[in-house]
Structures are given as structure tokens and as C-alpha cells.
VEXDO-374370 format. One line per field, with one value per residue: y, z, x of N, C-alpha, C in turn; residue number from 1; residue in three letters. Coordinates in Angstrom, 3 decimals, m for minus. Each point is the difference from the previous one (the first is absolute). Example, Ala and Ser with C-alpha at 12.3 -4.5 7.8 and 13.67 -1.06 7.14 Angstrom:
<sekols>
n_Y m5.690,1.050 $
n_Z 7.800,m0.720 $
n_X 13.190,m0.350 $
ca_Y 1.190,1.190 $
ca_Z 0.000,0.060 $
ca_X m0.890,0.820 $
c_Y 1.200,1.090 $
c_Z 0.000,0.730 $
c_X 0.900,m0.770 $
fikol 1,2 $
marfi ALA,SER $
</sekols>
This chain:
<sekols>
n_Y 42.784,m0.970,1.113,1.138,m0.964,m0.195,1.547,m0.106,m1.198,0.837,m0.104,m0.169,m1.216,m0.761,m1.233,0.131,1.152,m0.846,0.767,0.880,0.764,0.039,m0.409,0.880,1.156,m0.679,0.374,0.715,0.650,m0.480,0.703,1.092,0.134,m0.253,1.369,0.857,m0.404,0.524,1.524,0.123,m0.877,0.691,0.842,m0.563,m0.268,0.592,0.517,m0.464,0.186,1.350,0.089,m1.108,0.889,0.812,m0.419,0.387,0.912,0.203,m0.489,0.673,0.879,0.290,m0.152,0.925,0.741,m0.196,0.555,0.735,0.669,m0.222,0.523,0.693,m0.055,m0.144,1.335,0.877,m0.098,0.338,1.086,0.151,m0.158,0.578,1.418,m0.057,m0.068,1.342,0.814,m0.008,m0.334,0.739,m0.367,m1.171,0.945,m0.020,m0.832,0.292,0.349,m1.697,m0.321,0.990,m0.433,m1.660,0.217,0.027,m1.052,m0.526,0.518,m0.181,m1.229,0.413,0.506,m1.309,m1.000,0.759,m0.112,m1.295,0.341,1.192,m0.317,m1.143,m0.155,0.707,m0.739,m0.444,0.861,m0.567,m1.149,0.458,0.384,m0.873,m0.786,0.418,m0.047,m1.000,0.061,0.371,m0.689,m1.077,0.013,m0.397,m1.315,m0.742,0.320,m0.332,m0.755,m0.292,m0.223,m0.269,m0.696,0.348,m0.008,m1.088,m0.933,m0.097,m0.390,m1.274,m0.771,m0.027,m0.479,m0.670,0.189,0.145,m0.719,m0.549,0.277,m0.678,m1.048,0.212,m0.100,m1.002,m0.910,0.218,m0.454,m0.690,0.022,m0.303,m0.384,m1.272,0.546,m0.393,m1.373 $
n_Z m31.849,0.400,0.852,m0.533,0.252,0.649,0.537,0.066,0.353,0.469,1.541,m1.376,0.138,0.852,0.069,1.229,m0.337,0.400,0.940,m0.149,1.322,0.281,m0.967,m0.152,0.061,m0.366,m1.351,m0.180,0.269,m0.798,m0.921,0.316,m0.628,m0.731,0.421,0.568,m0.789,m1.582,0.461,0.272,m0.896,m0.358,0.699,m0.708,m1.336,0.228,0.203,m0.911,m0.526,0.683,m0.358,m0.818,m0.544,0.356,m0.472,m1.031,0.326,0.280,m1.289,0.056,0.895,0.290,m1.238,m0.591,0.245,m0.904,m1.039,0.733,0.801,m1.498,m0.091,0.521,m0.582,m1.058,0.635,0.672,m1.538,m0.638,1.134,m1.185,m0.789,0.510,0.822,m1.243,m0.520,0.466,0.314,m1.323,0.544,0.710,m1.241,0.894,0.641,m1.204,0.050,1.002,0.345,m0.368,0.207,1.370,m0.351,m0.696,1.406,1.084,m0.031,m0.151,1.065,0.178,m0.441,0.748,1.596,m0.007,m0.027,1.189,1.254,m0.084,0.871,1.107,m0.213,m0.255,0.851,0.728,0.078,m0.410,0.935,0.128,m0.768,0.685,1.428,m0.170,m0.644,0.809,0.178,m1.080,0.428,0.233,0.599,m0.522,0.070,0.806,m0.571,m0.397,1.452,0.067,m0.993,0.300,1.517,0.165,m0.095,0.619,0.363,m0.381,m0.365,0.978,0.444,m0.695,0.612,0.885,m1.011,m0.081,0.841,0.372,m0.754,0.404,1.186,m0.171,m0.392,1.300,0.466,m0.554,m0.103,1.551,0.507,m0.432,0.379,1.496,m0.229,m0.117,1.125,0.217,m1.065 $
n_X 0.889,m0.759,m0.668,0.847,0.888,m1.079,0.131,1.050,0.032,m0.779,0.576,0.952,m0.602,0.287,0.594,0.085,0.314,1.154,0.363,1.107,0.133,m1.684,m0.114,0.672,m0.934,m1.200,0.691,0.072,m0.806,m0.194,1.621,m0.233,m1.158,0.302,1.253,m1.128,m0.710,1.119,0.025,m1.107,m0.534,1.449,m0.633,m1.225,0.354,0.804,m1.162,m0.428,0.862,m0.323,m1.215,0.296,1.002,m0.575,m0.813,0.512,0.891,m1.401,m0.495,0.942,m0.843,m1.225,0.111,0.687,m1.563,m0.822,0.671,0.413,m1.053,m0.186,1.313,m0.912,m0.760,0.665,0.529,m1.630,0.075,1.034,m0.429,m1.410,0.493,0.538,m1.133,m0.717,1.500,0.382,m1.465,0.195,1.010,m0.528,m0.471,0.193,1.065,0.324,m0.849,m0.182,1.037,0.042,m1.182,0.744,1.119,m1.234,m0.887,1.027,0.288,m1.174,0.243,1.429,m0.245,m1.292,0.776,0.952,m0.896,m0.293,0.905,m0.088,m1.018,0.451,1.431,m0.788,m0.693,0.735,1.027,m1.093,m0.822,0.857,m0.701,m1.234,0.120,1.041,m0.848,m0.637,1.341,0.104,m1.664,0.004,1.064,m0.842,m0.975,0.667,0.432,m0.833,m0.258,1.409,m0.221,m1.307,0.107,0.885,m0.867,m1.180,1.216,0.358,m1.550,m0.427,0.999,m0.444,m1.395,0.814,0.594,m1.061,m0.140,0.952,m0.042,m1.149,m0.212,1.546,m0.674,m0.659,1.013,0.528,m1.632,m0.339,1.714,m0.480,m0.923,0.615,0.646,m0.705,m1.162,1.808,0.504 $
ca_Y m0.210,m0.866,0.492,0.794,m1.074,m0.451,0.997,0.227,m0.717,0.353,m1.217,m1.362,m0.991,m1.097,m0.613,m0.179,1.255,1.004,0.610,m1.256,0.110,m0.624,m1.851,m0.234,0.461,m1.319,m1.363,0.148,m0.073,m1.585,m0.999,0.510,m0.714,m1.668,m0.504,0.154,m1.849,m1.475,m0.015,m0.380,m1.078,m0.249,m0.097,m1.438,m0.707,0.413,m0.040,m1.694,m0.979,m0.256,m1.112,m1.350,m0.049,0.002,m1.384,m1.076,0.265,m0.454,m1.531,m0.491,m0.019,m1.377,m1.196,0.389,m0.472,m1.489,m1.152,0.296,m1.070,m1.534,m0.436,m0.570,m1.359,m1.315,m0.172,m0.839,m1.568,m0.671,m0.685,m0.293,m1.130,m0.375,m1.131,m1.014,m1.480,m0.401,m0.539,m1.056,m1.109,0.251,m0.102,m0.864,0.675,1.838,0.392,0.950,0.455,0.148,0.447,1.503,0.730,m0.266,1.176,0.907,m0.211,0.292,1.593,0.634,m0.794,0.401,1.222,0.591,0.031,1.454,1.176,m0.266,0.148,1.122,0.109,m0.270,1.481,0.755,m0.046,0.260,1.682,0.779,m0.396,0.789,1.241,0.145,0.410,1.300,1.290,m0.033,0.483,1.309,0.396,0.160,0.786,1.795,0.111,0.173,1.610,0.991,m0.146,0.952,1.965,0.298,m0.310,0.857,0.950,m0.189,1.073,1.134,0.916,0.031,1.377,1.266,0.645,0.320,1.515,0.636,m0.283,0.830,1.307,1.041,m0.347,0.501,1.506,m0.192,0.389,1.075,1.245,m0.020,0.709,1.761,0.831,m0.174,0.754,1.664,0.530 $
ca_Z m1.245,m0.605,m0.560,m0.850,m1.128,0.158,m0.457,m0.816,m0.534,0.192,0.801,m0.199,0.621,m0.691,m0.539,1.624,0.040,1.247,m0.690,m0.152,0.767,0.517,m0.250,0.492,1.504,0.490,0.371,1.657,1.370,0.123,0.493,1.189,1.196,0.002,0.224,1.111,0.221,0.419,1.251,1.201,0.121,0.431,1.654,0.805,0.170,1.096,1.411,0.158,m0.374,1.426,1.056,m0.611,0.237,1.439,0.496,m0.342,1.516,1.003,0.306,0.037,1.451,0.153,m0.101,1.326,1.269,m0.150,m0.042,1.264,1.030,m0.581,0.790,1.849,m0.042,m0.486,0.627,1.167,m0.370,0.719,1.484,0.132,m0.562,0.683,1.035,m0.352,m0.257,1.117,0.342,m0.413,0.827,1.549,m0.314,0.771,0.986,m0.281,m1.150,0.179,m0.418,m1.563,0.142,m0.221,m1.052,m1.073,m0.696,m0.393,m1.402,m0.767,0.174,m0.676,m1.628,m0.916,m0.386,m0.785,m1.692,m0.222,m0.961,m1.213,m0.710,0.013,m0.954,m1.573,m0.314,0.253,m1.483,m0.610,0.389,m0.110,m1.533,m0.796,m0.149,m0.425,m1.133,m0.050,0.334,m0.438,m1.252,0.650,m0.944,m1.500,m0.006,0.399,m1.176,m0.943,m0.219,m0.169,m1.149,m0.378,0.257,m1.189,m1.612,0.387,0.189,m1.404,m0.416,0.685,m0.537,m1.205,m0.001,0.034,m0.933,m0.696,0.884,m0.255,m1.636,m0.399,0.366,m0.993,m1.554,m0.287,0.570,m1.523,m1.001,0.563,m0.557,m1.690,m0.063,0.610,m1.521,m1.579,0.329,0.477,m1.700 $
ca_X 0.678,m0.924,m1.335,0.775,m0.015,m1.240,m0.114,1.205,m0.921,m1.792,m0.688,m0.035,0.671,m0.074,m0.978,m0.449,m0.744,0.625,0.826,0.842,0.879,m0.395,0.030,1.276,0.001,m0.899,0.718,1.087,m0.668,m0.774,1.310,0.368,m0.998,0.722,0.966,m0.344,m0.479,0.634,1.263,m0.831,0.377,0.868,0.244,m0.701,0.651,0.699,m0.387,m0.039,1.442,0.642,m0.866,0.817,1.329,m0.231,m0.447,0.739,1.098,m0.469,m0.111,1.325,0.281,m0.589,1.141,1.380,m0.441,m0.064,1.540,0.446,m0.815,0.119,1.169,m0.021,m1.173,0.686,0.754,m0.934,m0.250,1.281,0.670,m0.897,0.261,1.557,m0.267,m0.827,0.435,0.200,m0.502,m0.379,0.711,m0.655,m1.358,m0.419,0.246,m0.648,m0.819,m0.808,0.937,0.029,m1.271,m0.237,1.114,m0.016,m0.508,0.661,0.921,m0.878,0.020,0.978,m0.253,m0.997,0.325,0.856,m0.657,m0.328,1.314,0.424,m1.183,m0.028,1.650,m0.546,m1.151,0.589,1.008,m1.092,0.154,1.650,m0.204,m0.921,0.599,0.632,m0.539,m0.774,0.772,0.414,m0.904,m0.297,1.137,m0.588,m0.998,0.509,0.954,m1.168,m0.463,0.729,m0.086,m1.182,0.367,1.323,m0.799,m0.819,0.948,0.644,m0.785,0.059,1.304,m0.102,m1.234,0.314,1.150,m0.897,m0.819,1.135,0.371,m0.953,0.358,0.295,m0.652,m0.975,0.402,0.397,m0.727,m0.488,0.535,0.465,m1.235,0.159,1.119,m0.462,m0.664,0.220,0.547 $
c_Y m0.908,0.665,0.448,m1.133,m0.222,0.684,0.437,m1.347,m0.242,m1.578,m1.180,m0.944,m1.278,m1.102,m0.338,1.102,0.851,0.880,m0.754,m0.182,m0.866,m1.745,m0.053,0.131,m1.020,m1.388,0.151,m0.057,m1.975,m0.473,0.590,m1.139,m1.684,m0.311,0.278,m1.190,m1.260,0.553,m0.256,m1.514,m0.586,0.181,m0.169,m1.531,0.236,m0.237,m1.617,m0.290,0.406,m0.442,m0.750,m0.216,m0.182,m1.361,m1.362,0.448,m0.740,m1.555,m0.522,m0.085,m1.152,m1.184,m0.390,m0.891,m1.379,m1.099,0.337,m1.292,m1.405,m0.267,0.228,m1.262,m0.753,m0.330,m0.937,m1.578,m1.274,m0.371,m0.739,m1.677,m1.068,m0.931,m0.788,m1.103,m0.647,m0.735,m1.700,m1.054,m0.103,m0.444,m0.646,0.564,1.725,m0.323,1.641,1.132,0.395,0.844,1.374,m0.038,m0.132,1.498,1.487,0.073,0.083,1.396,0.947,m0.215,1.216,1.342,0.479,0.006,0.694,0.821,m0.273,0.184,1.066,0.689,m0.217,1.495,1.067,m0.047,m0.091,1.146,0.720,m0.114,0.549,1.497,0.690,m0.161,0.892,1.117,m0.461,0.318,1.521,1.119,m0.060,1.227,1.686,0.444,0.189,1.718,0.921,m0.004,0.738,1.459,0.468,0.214,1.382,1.641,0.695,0.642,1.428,1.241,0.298,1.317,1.532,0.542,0.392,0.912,0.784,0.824,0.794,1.408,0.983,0.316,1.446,1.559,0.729,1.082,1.288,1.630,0.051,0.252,1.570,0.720,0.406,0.862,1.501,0.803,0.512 $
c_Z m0.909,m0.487,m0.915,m1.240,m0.767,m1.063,m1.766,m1.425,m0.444,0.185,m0.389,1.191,m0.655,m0.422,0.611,m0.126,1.161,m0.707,m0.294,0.981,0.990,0.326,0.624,1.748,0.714,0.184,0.859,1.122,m0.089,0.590,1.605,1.187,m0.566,0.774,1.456,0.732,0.541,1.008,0.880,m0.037,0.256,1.423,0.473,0.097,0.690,1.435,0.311,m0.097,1.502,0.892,0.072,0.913,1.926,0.390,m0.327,1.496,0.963,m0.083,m0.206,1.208,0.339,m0.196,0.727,1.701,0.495,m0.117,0.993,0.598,m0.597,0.616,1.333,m0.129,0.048,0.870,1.543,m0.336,0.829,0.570,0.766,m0.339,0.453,1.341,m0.015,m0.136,1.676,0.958,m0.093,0.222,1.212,m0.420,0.808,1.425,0.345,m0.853,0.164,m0.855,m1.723,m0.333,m0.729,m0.695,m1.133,m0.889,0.000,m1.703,m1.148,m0.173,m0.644,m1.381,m0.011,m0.670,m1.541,m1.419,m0.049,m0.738,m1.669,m1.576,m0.125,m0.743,m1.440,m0.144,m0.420,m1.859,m0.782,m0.422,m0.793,m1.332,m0.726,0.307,m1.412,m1.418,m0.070,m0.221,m1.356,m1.247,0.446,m1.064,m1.426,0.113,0.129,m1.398,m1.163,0.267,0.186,m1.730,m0.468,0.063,m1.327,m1.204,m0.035,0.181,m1.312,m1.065,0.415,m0.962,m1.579,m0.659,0.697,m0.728,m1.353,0.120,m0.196,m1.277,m0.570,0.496,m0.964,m1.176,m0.124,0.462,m1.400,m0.752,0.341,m0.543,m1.875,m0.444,0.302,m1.331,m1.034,0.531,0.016,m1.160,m0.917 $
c_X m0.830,m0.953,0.554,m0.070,m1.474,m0.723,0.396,m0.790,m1.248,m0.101,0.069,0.586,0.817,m0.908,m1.008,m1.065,0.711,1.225,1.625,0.658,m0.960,0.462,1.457,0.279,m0.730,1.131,1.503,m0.903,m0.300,0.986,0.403,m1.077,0.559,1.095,m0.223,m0.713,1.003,1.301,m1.307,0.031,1.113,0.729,m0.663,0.681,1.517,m0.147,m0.602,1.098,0.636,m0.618,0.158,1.008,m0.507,m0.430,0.810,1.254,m1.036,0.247,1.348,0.770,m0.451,0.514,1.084,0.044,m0.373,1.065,0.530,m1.036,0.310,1.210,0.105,m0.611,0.954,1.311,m0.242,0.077,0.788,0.229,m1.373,m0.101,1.312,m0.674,m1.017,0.386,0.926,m1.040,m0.885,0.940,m0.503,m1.584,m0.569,m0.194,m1.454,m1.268,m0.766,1.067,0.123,m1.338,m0.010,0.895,m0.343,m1.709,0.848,0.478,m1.394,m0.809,0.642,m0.174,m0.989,0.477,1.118,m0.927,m1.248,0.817,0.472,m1.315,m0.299,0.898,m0.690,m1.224,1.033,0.667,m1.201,m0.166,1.121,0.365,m1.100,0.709,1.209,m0.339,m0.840,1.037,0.794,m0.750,0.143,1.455,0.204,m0.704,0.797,1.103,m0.992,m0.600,0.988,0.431,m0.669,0.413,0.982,m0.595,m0.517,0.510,0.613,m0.852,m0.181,0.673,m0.041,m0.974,0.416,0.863,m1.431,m0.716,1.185,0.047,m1.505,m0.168,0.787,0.047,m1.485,0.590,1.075,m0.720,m0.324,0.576,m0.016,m1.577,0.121,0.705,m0.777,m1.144,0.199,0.363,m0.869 $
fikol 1,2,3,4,5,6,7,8,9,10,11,12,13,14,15,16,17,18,19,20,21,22,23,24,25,26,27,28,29,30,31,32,33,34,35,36,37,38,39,40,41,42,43,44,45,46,47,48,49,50,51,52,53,54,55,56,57,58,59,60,61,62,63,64,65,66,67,68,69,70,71,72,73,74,75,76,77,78,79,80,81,82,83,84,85,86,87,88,89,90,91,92,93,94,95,96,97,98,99,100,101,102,103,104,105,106,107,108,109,110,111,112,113,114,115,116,117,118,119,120,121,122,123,124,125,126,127,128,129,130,131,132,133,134,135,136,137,138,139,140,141,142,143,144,145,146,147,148,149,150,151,152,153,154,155,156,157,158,159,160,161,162,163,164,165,166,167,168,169,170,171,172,173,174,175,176,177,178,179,180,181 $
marfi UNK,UNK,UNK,UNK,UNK,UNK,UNK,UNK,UNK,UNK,UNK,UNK,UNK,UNK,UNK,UNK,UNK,UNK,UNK,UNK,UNK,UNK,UNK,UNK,UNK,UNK,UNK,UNK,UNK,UNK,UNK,UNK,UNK,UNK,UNK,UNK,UNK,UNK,UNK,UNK,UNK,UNK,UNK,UNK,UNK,UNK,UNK,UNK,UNK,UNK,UNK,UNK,UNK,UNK,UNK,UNK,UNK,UNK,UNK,UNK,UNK,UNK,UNK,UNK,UNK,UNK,UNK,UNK,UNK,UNK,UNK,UNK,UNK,UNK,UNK,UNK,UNK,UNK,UNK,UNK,UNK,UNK,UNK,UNK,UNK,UNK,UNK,UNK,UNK,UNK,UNK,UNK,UNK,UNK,UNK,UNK,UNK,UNK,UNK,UNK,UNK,UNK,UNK,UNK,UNK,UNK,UNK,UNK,UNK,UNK,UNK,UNK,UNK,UNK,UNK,UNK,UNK,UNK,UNK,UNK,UNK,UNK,UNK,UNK,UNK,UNK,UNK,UNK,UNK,UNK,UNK,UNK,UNK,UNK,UNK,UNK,UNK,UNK,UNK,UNK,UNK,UNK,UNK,UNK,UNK,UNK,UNK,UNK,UNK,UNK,UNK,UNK,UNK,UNK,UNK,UNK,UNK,UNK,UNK,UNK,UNK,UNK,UNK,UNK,UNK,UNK,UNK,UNK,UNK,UNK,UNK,UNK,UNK,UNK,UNK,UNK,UNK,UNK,UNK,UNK,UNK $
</sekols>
């Protein structure tokens, strides 16, 4: 139908030198390969935002786990500490006694502020994660914008192609007449 037009014209173009349906047909394909871009970019970012989402459940276990052990710890404490003071009336009787209970007890100390050093890494983690998943959800709102945008044109330029088509199929038959008259 274009060549016909083309034809029908002795080849004028536009200003481009293309024809007219061309610039139109180029620029849908640009918007087709744009919106093909930003849905690829967009289930990339997807597939990070569940990667995210995944790591962020892991280190929440983790956590989980930890405050758990932190409350055996603390719970071991107690009765850890209960017979420390017990023993320490017998101090004169037991030194050997106090001895092992008092590195027992500096033991346990190391361990719990491990744990408690390990609980701070961890909520760390769980604070970059979570802003990562919270950029990520921008981002997926910013390219689902786009898309819409892109669509929208889209749609727009195809009511133009539309519109030209029968602008030239118009002329087509009103030549055919005026040829056949």
C-alpha cells in the first residue's frame, strides 16, 4: 500500500527523504524495542527484588536463631551466676572450686558477646537488605511508569499509522475515479 502511495506521488518523501509511512513505521519499532528494554529491565529488577526478598527470610531466620540461643545463653546464666554467689561463701573452703566456675563464667561472657556481636552484624544485614528491597520497589514503580508511558505513546502512534493508512487509501481510491473518469 506504501509503494502504491510512493508511486502515486512520483516518490516524494518527506522531509527525511523517507516516505511517510516509513518515519512512522521506524518509530514504532524504536518504541517497541524501548518497551522491550524497559519490561527486560524490569524482570531484572524483579528477579533481584526476590532475591532480596530471599535473603532478607534467610537472615531473619538466623536471627530468630540466635535470639533463641541468646535466651538459652542467658537463661545458662542464672543458674550460672546463682552458684557463683553461692560458691563464693565457701571461698575459703573451695578455692579450687571457685577457680573453674569463675572461667566457666568468663567463657560463657565470651560467648554471649559473640552472640551479641553476631545479633548487631546480622540486624545490620537486615537494614541494608531491607533498603535494598526498598530501592528496588522504587525502581520497579519508576519502570512500571515508564512502561505505561511508552504504551500510551505507543497507542498514540498507532492511531497515526492508522489514520495515515487511510488517508492514503482515501487518496488512492479518489485518484482511481478521477483516472477512471
Amino acid at each position: 500500500m506504501l509503494r502504491v502511495a510512493q508511486q502515486c506521488d512520483g516518490h516524494a518523501g518527506g522531509a527525511s527523504g523517507e516516505p511517510d509511512g516509513v518515519g512512522a513505521d521506524r518509530q514504532a519499532a524504536q518504541l517497541r524495542a524501548e518497551v522491550k528494554d524497559v519490561r527486560k529491565r524490569l524482570a531484572t529488577s524483579q528477579s533481584e527484588c526476590e532475591h532480596l526478598n530471599y535473603e532478607l527470610g534467610l537472615s531473619q531466620q538466623t536471627v530468630g536463631t540466635l535470639e533463641a540461643e541468646k535466651l538459652e545463653i542467658t537463661g545458662e546464666l542464672e543458674p550460672a551466676r546463682t552458684r557463683i554467689a553461692d560458691l563464693e561463701g565457701e571461698l575459703a573452703r573451695e578455692t579450687t572450686s571457685v577457680r573453674m566456675l569463675t572461667e566457666h563464667k568468663q567463657a560463657l561472657s565470651k560467648h554471649s558477646a559473640a552472640a551479641d556481636k553476631r545479633v548487631a552484624e546480622l540486624e545490620g544485614l537486615i537494614g541494608a537488605a531491607s533498603e535494598k528491597l526498598t530501592m528496588g520497589a522504587d525502581e520497579n514503580r519508576s519502570l512500571q511508569t515508564s512502561v505505561d508511558q511508552l504504551v500510551e505513546e505507543n497507542s498514540r502512534l498507532q492511531r497515526r499509522v492508522t489514520d495515515s493508512e487511510a488517508a492514503v487509501e482515501k487518496a488512492l481510491t479518489q485518484l482511481s475515479q478521477m483516472q477512471a473518469a
